[in-house]
CHARMM-style PDB file with segment names, atoms N, HN, CA, C and O in Angstrom:
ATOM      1  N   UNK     1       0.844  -1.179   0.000  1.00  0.00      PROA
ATOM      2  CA  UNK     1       0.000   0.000   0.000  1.00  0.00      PROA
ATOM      3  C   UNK     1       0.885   1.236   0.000  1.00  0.00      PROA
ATOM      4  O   UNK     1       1.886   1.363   0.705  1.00  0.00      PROA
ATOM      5  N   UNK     2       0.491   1.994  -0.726  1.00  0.00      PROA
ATOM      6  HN  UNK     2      -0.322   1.891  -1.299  1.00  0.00      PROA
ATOM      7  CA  UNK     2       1.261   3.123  -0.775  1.00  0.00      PROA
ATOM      8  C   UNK     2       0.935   4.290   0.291  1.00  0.00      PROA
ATOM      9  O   UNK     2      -0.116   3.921   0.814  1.00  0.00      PROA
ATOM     10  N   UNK     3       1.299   5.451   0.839  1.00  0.00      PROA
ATOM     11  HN  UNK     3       2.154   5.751   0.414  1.00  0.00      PROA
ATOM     12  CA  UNK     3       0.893   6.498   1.100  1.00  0.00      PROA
ATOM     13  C   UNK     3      -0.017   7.310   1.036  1.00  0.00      PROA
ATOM     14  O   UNK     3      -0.095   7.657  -0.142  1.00  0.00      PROA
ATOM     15  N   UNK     4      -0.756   7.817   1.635  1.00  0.00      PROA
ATOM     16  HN  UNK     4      -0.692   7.535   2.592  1.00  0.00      PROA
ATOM     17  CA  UNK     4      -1.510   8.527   1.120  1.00  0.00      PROA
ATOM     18  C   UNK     4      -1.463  10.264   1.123  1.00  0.00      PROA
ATOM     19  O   UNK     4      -1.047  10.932   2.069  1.00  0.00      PROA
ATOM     20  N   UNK     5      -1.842  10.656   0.199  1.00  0.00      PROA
ATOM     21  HN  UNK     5      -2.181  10.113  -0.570  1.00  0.00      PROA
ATOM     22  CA  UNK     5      -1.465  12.473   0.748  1.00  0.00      PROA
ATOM     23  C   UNK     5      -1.918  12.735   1.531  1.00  0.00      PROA
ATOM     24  O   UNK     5      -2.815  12.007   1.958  1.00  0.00      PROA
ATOM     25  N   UNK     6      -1.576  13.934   2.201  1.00  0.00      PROA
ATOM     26  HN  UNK     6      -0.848  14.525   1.854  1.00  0.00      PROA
ATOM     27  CA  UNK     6      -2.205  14.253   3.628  1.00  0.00      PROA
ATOM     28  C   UNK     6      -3.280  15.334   3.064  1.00  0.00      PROA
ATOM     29  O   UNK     6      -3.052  16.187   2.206  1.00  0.00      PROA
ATOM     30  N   UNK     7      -4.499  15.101   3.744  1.00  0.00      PROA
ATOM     31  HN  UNK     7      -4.683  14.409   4.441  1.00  0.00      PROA
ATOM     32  CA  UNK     7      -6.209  16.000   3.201  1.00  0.00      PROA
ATOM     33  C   UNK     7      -6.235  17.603   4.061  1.00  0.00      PROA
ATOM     34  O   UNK     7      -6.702  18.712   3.800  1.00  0.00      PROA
ATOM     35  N   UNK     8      -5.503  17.034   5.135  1.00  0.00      PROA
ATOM     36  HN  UNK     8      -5.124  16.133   5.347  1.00  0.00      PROA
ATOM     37  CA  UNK     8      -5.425  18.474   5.934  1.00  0.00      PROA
ATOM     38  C   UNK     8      -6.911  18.415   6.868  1.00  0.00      PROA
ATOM     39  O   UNK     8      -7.241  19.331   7.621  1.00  0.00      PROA
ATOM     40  N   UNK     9      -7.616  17.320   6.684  1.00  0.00      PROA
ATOM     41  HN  UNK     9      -7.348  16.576   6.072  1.00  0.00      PROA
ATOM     42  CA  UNK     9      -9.092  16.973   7.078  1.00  0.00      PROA
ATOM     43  C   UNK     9      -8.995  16.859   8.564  1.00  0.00      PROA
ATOM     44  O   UNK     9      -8.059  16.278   9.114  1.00  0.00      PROA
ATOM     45  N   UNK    10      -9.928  17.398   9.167  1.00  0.00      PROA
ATOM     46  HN  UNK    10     -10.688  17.870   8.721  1.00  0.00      PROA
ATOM     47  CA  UNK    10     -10.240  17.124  10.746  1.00  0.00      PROA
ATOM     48  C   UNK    10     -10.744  16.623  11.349  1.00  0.00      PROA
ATOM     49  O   UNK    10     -11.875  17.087  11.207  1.00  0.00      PROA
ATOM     50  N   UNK    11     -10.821  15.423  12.500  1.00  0.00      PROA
ATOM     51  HN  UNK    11      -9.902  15.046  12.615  1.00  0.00      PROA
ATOM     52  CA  UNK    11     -12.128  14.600  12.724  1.00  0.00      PROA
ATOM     53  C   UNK    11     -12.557  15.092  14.017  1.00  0.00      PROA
ATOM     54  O   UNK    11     -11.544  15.083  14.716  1.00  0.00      PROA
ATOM     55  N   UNK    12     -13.624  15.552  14.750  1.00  0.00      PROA
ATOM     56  HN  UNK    12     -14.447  15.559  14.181  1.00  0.00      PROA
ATOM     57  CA  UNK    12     -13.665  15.596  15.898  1.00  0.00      PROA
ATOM     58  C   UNK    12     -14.296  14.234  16.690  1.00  0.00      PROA
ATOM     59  O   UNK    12     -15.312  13.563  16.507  1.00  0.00      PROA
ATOM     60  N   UNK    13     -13.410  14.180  17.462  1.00  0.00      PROA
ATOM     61  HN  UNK    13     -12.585  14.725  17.611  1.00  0.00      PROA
ATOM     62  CA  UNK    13     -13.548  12.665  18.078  1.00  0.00      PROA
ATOM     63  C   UNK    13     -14.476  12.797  19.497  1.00  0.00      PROA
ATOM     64  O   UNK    13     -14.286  13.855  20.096  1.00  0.00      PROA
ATOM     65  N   UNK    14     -15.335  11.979  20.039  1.00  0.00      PROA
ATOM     66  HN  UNK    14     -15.490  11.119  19.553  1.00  0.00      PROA
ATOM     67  CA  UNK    14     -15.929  12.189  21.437  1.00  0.00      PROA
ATOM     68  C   UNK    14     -15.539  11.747  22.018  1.00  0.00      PROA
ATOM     69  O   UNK    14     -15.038  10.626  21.924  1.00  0.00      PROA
ATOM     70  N   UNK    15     -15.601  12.489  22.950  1.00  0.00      PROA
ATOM     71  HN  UNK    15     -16.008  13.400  23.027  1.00  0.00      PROA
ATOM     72  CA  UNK    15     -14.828  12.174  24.659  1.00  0.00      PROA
ATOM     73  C   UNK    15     -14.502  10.878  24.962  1.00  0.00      PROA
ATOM     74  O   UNK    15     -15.480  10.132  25.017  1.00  0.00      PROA
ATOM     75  N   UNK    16     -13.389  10.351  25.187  1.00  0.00      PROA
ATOM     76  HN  UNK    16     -12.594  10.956  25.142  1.00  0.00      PROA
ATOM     77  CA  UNK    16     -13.156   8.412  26.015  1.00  0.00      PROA
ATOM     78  C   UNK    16     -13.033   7.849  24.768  1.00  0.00      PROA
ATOM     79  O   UNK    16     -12.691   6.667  24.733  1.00  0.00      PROA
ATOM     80  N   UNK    17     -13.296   8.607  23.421  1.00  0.00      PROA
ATOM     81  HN  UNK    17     -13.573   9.567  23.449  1.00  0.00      PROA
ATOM     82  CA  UNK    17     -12.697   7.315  22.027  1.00  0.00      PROA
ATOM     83  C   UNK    17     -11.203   7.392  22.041  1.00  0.00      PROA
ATOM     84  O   UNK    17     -10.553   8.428  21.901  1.00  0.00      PROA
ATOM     85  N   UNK    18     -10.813   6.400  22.192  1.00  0.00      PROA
ATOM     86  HN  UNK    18     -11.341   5.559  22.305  1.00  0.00      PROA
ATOM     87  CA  UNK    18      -9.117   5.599  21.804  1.00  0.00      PROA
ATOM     88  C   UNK    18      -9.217   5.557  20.381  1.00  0.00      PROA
ATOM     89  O   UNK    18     -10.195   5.035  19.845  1.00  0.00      PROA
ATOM     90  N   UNK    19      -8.487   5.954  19.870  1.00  0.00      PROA
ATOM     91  HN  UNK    19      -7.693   6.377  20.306  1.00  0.00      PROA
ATOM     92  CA  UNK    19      -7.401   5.362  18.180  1.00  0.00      PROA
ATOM     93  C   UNK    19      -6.482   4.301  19.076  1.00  0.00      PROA
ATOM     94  O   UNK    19      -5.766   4.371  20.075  1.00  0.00      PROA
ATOM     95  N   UNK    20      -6.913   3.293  18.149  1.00  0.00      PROA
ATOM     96  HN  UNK    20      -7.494   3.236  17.337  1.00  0.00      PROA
ATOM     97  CA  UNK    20      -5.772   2.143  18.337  1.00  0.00      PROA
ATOM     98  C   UNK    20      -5.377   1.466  17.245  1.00  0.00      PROA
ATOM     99  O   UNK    20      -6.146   0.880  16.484  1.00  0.00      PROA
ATOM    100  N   UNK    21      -3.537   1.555  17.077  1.00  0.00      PROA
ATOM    101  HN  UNK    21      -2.912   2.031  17.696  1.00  0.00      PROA
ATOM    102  CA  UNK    21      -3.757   0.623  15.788  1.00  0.00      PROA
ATOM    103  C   UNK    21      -2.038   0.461  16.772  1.00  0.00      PROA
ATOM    104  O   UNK    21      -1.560   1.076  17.725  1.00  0.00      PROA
ATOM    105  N   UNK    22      -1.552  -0.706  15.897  1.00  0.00      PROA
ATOM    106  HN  UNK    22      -1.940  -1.207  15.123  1.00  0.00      PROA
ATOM    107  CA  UNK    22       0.184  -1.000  15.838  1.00  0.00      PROA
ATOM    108  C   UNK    22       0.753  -1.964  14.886  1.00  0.00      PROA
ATOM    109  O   UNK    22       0.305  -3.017  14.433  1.00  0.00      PROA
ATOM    110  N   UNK    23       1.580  -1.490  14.746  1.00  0.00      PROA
ATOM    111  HN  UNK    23       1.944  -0.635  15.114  1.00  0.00      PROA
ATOM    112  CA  UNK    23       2.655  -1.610  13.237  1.00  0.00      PROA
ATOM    113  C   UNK    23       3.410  -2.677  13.499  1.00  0.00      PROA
ATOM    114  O   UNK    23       3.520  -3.098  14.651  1.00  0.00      PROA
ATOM    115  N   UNK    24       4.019  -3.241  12.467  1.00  0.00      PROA
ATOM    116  HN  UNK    24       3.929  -2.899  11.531  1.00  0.00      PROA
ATOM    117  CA  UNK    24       5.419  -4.383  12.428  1.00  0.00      PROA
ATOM    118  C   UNK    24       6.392  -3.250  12.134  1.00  0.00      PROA
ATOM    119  O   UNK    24       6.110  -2.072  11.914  1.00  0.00      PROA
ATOM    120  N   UNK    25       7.711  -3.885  12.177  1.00  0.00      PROA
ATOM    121  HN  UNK    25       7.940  -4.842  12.356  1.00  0.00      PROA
ATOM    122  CA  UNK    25       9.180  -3.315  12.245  1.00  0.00      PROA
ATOM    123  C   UNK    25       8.947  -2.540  10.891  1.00  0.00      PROA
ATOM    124  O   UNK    25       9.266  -1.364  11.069  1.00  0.00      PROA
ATOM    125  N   UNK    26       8.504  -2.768   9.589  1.00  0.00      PROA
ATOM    126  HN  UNK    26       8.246  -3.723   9.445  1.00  0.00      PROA
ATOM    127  CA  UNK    26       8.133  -1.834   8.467  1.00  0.00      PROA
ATOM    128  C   UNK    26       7.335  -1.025   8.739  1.00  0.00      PROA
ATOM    129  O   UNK    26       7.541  -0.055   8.009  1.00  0.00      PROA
ATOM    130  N   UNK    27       6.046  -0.749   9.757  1.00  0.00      PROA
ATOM    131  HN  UNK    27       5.879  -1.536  10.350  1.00  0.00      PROA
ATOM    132  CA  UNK    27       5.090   0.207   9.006  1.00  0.00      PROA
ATOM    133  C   UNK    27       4.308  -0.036   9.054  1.00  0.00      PROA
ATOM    134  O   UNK    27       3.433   0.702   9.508  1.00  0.00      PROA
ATOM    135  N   UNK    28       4.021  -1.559   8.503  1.00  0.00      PROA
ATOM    136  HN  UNK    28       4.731  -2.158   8.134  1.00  0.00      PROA
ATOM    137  CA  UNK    28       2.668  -2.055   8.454  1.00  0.00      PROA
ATOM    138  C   UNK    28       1.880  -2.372   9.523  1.00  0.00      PROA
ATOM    139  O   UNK    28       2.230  -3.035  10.499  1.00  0.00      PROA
ATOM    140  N   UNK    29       0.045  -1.536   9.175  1.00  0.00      PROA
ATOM    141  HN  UNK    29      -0.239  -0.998   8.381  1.00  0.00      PROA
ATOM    142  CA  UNK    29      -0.753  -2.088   9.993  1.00  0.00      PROA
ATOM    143  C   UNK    29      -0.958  -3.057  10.364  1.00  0.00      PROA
ATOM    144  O   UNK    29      -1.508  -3.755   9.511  1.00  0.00      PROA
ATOM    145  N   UNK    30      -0.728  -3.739  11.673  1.00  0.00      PROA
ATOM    146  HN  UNK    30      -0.282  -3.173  12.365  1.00  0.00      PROA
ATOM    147  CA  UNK    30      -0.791  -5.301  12.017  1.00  0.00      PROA
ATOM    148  C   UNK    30      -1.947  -5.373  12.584  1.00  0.00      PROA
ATOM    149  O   UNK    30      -2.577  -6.399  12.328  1.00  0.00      PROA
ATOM    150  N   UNK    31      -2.850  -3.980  13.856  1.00  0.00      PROA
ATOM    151  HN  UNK    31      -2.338  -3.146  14.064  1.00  0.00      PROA
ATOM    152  CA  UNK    31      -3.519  -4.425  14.664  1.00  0.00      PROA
ATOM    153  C   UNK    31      -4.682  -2.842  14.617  1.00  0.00      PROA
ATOM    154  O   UNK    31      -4.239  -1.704  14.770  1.00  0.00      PROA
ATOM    155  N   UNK    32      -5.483  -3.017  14.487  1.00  0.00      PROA
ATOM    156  HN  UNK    32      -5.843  -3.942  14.362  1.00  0.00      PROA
ATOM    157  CA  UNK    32      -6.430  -1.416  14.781  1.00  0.00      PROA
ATOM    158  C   UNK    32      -7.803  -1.734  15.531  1.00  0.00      PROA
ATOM    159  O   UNK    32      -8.338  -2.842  15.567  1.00  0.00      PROA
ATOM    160  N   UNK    33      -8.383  -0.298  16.255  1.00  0.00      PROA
ATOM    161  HN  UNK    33      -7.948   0.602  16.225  1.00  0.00      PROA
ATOM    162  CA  UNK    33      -9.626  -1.040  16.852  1.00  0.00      PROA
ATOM    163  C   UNK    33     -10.329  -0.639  15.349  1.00  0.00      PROA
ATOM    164  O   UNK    33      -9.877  -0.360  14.238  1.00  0.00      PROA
ATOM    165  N   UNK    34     -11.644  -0.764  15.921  1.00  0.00      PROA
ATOM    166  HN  UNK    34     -12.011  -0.990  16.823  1.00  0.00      PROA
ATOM    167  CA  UNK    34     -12.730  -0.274  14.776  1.00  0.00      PROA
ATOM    168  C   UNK    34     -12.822   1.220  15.007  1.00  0.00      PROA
ATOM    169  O   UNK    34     -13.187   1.865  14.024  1.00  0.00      PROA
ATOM    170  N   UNK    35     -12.527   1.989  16.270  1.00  0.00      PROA
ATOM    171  HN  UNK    35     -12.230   1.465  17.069  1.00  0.00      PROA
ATOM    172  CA  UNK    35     -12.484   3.699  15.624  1.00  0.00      PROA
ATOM    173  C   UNK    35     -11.692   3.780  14.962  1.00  0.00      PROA
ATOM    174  O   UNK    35     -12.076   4.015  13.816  1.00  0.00      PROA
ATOM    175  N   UNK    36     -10.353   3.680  15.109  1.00  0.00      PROA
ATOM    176  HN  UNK    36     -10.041   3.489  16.040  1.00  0.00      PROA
ATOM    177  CA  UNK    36      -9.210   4.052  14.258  1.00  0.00      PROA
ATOM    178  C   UNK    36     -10.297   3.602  12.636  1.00  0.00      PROA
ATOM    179  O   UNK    36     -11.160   4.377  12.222  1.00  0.00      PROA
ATOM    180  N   UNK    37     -10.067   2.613  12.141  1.00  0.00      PROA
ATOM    181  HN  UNK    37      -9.366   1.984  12.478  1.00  0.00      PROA
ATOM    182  CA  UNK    37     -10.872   2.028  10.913  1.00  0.00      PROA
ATOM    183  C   UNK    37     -11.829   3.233  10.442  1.00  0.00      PROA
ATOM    184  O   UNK    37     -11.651   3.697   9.315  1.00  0.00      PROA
ATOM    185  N   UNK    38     -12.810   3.739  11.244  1.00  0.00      PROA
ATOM    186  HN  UNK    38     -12.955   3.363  12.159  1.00  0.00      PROA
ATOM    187  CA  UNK    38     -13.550   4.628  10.777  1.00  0.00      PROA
ATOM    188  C   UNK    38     -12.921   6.233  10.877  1.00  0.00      PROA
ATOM    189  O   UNK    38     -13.551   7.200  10.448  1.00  0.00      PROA
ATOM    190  N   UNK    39     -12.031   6.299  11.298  1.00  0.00      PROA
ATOM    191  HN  UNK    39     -11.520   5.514  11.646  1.00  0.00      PROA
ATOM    192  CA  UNK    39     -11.101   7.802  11.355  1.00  0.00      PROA
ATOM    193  C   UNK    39     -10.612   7.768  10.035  1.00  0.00      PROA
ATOM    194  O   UNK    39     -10.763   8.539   9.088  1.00  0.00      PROA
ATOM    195  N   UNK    40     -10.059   6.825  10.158  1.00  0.00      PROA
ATOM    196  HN  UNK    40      -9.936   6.198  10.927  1.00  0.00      PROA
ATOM    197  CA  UNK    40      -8.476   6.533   9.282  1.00  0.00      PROA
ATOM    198  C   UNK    40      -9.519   5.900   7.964  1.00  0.00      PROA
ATOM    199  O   UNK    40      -8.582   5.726   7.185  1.00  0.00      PROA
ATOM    200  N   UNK    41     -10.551   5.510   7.285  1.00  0.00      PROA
ATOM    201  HN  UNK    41     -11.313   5.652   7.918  1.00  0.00      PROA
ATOM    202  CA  UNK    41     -11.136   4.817   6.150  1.00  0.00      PROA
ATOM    203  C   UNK    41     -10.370   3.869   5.617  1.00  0.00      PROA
ATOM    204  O   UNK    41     -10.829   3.274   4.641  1.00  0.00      PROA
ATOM    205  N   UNK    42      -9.177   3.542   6.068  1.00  0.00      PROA
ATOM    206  HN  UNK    42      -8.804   4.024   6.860  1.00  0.00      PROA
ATOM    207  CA  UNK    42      -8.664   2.053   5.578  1.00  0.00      PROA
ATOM    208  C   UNK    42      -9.644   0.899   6.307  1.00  0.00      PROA
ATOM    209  O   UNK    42     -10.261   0.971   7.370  1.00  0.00      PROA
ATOM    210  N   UNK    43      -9.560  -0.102   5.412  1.00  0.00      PROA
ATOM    211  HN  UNK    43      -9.059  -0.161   4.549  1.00  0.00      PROA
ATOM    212  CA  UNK    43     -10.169  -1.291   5.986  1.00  0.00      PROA
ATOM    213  C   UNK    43      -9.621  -2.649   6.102  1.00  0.00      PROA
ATOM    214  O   UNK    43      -8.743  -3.115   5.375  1.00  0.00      PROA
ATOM    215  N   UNK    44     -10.120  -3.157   6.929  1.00  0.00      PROA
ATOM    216  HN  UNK    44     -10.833  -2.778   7.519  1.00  0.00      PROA
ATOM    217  CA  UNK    44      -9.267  -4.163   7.877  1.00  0.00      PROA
ATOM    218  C   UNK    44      -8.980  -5.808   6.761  1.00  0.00      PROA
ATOM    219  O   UNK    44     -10.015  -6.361   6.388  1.00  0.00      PROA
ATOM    220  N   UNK    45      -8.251  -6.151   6.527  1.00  0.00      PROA
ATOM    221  HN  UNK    45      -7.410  -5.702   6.829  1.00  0.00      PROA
ATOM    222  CA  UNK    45      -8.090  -7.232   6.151  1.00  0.00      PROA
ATOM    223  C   UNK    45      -8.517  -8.477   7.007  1.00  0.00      PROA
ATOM    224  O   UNK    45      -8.249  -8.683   8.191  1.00  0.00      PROA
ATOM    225  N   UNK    46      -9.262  -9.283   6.119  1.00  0.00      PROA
ATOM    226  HN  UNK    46      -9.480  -9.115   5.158  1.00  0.00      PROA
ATOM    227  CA  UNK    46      -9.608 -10.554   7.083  1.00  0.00      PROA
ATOM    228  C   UNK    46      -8.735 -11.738   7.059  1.00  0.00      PROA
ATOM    229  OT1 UNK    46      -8.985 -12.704   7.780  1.00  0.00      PROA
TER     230      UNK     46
END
């Protein structure tokens, strides 16, 4: 997956939501909750 440009876009998040995601030694998404998923519009591989 490549990069994506940055939108400059803003999300306002509610109170007590966590972003959770974590990477391997490259970069790659290994682990996200489902907010991150809906912040971020990538989607989760099964």
């Amino acid at each position: 997956m490549r990069n994506r440009t940055v939108t400059q876009n803003e999300f306002e998040i509610a109170e007590g939501i966590k972003l959770i995601s974590s990477t391997n030694t490259r970069g790659v998404i290994t682990h996200c909750n489902d907010e991150f998923v809906e912040v971020s519009e990538f989607a989760k591989k099964n």
